[in-house]
N, C-alpha and C positions, 0 to 999 in steps of 0.2 A: 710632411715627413712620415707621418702615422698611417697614412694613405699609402703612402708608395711601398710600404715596410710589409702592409696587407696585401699590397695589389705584388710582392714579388712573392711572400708566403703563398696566395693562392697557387700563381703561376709553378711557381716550387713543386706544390702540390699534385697539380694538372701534370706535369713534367713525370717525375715519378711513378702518377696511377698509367699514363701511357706507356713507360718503358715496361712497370708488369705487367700489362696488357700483352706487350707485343713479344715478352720472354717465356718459353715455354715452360713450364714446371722442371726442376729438375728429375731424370729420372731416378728413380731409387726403389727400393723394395717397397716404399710408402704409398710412392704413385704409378707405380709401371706395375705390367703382370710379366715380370719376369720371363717366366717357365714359356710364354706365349713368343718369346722373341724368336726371330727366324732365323736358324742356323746357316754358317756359310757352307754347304754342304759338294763335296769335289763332284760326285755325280746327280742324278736326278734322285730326288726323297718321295717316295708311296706309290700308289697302286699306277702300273701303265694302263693304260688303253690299249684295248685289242685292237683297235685301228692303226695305232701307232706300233707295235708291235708285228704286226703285218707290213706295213710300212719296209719295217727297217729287214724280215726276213728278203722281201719282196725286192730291197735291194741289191743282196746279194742273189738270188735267183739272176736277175736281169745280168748280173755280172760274169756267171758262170755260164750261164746259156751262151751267151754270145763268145766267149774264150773258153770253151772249150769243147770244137767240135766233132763229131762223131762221124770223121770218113777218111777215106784211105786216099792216099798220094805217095806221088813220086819225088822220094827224098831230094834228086838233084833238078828237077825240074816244075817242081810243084804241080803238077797237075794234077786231075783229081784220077783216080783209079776206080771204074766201075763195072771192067768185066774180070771178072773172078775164074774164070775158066783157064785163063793163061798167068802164072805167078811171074811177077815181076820182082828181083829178089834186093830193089832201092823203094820197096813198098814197106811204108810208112804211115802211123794214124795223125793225121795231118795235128803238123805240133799248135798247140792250145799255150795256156797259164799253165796247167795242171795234168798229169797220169790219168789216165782212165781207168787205168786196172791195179792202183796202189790202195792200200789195206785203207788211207784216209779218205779215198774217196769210193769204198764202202763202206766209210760212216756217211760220207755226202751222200750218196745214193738213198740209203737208209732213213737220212734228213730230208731229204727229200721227200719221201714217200707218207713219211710223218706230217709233215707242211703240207701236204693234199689233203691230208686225215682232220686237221686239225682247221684249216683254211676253208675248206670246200672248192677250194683252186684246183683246177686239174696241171696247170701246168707245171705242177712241184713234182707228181706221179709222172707226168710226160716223159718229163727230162731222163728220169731213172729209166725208164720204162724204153726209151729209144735208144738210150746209151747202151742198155743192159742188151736188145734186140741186137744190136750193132754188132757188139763184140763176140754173140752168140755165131751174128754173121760170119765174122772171117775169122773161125776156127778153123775149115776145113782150108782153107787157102792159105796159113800158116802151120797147117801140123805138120806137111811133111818135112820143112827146113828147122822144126823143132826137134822131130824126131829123130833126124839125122847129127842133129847136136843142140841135148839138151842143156848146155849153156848158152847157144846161142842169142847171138844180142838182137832178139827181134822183137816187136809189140805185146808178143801175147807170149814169151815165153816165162811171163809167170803164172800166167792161167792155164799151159799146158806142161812146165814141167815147175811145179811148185818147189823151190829150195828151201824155203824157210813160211815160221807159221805167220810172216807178214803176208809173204804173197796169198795165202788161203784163206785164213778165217774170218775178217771183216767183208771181204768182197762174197763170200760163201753164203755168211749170215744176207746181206742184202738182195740177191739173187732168191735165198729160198723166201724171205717177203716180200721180192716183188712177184714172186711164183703163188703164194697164197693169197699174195691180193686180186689176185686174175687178173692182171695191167698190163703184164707181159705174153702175146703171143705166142712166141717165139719160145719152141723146147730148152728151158735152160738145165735139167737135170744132168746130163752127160755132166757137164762144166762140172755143176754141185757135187757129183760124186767124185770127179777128179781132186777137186779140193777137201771134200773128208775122208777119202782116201789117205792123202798126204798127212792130213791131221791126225787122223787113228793108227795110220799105219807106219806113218815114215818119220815122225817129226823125232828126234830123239830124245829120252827118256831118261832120270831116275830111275832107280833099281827098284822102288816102288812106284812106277808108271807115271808120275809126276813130269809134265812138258819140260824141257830144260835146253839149252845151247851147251856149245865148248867156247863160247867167249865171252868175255874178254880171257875168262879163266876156265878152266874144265867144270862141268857140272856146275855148270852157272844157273839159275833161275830169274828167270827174268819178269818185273811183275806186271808188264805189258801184256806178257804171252797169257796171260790169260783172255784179254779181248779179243788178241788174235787166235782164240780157239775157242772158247768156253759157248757163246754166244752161238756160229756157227750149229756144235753138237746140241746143244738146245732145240736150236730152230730144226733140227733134223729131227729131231726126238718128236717136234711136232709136227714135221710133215710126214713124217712115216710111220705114225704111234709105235715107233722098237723106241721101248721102256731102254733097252743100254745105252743110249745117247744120252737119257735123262741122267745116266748114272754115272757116267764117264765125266759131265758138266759137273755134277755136285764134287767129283771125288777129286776133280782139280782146285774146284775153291778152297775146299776144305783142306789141302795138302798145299796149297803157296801158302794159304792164309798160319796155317800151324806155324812155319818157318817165319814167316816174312809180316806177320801183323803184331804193332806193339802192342799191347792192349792197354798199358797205363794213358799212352797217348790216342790211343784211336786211329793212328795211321800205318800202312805199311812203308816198309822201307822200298826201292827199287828194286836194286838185287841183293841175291843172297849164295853163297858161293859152301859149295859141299866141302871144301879141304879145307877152308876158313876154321879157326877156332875162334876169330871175334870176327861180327858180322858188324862193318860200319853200314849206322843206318841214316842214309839221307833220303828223308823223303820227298821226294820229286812229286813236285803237282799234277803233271799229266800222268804221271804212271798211276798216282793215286788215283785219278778219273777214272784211267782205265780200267781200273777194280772195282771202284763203286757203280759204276756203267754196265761192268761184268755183273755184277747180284742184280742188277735191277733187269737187265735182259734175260738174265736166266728165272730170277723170279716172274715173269712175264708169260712164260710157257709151262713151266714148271707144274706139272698136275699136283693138285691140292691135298692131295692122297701121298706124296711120293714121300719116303721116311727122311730123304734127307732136305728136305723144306725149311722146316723148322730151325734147323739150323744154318743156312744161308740167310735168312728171315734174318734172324739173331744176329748175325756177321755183317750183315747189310746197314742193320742198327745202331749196331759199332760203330760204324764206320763215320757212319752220318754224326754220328755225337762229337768224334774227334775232325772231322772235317770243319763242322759248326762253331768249335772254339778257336780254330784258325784263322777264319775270315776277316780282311782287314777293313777297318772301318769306312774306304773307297767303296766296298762290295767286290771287290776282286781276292785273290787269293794268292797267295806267292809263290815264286816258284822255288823252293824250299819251304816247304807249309811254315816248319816251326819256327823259320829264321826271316824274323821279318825286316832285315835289311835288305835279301834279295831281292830282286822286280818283281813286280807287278804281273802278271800272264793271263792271256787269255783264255787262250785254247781250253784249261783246265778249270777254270772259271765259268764255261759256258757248259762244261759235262758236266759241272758240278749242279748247276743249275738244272737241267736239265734230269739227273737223276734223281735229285731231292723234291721235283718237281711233279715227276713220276712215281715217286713214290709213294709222295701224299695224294696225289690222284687216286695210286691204286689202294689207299688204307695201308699203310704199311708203317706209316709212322705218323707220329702227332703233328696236324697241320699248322695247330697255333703256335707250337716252336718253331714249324721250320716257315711255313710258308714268307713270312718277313724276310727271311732273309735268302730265301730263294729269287723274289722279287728283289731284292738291293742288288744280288748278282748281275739280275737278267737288266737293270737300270744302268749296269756297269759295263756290261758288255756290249749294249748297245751304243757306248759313247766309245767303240770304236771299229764301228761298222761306218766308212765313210759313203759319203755322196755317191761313190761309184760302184757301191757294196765291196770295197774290200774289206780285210778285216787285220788292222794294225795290235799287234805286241803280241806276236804268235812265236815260242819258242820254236826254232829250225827244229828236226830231224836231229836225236839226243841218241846216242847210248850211253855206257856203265861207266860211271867214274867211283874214285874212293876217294875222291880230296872234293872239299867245298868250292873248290876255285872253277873246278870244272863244269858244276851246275850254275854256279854264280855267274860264269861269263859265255852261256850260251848265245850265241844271236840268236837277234829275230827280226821276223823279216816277213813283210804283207805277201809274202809270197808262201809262206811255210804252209801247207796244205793241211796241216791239221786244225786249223780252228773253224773251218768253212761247215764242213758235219756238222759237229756241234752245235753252234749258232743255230742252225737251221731247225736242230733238236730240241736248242732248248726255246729257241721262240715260239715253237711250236708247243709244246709242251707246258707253256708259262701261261699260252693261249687256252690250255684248255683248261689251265686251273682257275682262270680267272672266268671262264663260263660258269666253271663249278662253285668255285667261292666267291664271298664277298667281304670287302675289307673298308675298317675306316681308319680315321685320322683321330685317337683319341690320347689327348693329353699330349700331343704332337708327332706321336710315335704312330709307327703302322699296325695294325692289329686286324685279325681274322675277327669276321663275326657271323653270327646264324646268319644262313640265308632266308631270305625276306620273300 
């Protein structure tokens, strides 16, 4: 009895040292490293690889190349149209996904040209570069049915009779650097001057020369219209060193930005209306792009000497400060920055990236604040770049609203053409920061470090 009483005590024993064998400690502050655990994180966390990054610009190239191509046909018979001598008046640029000659895809062009710069790819310049030859092509075989009515509904009648500063100042801007990168053959200055033309001369104005529309309301400002001109007058300033381009560009920022920039928040509102006694201010993500895209382009050319630097510099810096506190912890940005119940958006996410990207490139502002979360963007925007390069959560085609419901419920839709630019900008762009910098993983966070 004494026996069996030992021999189940042992057993007992052996029973027990096996179960805490095979149970693992609990975890707790005691025995776990906390801090070390792995976050469930919605998009990818730290530094991309230039490969992969390339990768995902490289998708979208292959996407747009093949949908959207650069030659003329016959609207009712598809055929292709190749002698120009004789106008055929159902000629047509053979329909694509996308415009050729719309103000967002001279940001694409421009992305483009940038992804050659940054890639060593030629075929990102190509693409601009053949597009841009093309449309240079059939000017003279479209102007006389523009001329004869400059509303006319035909391919190039925004490149020949410019009505507003969409149709002129991004495709302007892009044309004068594919002209400065020598990629383009093919004379494009006539075009160029036709579109700053319309910008310096025709677009209407404020009483103190400030770009402005008549809609929705009279003496509207619009804070788009800066990309759609600012940039352009830049790039002209530096292909013809006339100092007045340089001045024309500062004295627009400087006059949206008085009216239309909060300064407690850091962001501009959209628009801003001259008969208005209260300006509601909704700040709109991609307009906000548009502005900080605007200082960074203009600082770009901008002579080092020029007196109004210094203060774009400063506005630039703003900007970036309140943009940085808006960011949602996805890496994307909303489209009402301050209200973060609205979605999620692209498009504005990837200028964003893209300009804070270029900024720190050029010295302009403090890498170790921003670079982190430049890279969170560019991790953000690449999860929605699909297999086929298109690019999903892209706000349509927006004007001026005063009520919240009207930002709140824009669509969007793989087809809205603005985020294709951008993308391409800031891939490019993320590509060259990560040449220039180097970043670790320290205490789990992302962090800039001296190059090695």
């Amino acid at each position: 009895m004494k026996s069996a009483l030992v021999l189940l005590a042992v057993l007992a024993l052996t029973g027990y040292v096996t179960v805490a064998q095979n149970t693992p400690p609990k975890a707790n502050d005691s025995t776990t490293p906390l801090h070390l655990l792995q976050p469930d994180y919605p998009v990818p966390y730290g530094q991309p690889k230039i490969e992969d990054v390339t990768k995902v610009i490289g998708r979208v190239y292959e996407y747009l190349e093949s949908t959207t191509p650069a030659q003329l046909v016959d609207r009712q018979s598809n055929q292709p149209i190749t002698d120009y001598a004789k106008f055929n008046p159902n000629a047509i640029i053979k329909p694509g996904d996308y415009r050729l000659t719309s103000y967002e895809w001279g940001v694409t062009y421009a992305g483009m040209l940038l992804a050659s710069e940054a890639t060593g790819d030629s075929r990102y310049a190509d693409y601009t570069n053949k597009r841009l030859a093309f449309l240079a092509s059939v000017i003279p075989y479209f102007r006389a049915q523009v001329s004869a009515d400059p509303h006319a509904n035909t391919p190039l009648r925004a490149m020949l009779a410019p009505h507003a500063l969409d149709d002129a100042g991004a495709m302007a801007a892009a044309m004068i650097k594919a002209s400065r990168s020598g990629g383009v053959k093919t004379d494009l200055r006539p075009q160029i001057n036709t579109y700053l033309d319309y910008i310096t001369k025709k677009e209407y104005r404020l009483s103190d020369g400030t770009l402005a529309r008549n809609r929705p309301q009279p003496n509207t400002l619009w804070l788009d219209d800066l990309f759609m001109s600012v940039p352009a007058l830049a790039q002209m300033g530096k292909l013809t060193g006339d100092a007045t381009y340089f001045d024309e560009a500062v004295k627009q920022v400087l006059q949206f930005s008085k009216r239309m920039f909060n300064k407690e928040k850091g962001l501009y509102m959209h628009g801003w209306v001259e008969g208005m006694s209260v300006h509601p201010e909704f700040h709109w993500a991609r307009a906000n792009g548009w502005g900080v895209m605007t200082a960074v382009e203009l600082l770009d050319v901008l002579p080092e000497n020029h007196k109004g630097r210094a203060a774009v510099l400063e506005q630039l810096r703003a900007h970036v400060r309140g943009l940085a506190a808006c960011q949602s912890g996805s890496g994307f940005w909303h489209q009402l920055l301050d209200r973060n119940d609205s979605y999620l958006e692209t498009s504005a996410t990837a200028i964003y990236v893209y300009s804070i990207a270029r900024a720190i490139n050029r010295g302009w502002i403090d890498p170790k604040a921003y670079a982190p979360m430049a890279l969170l963007g560019w991790n953000a925007v690449s999860t929605k770049v699909t297999d086929k390069g298109q690019v999903e959560g892209t706000c349509v085609g927006t004007g001026m609203g005063f009520d919240p419901a009207f930002y709140y419920h824009r669509p969007i839709n793989v087809y809205a053409a603005h985020s294709y630019g951008p993308v391409l900008l800031a891939g490019a762009e993320v590509i060259n920061l990560l040449k220039k910098k180097t970043f670790e993983i320290n205490d789990s966070s992302l962090q800039l470090t001296e190059k090695r």
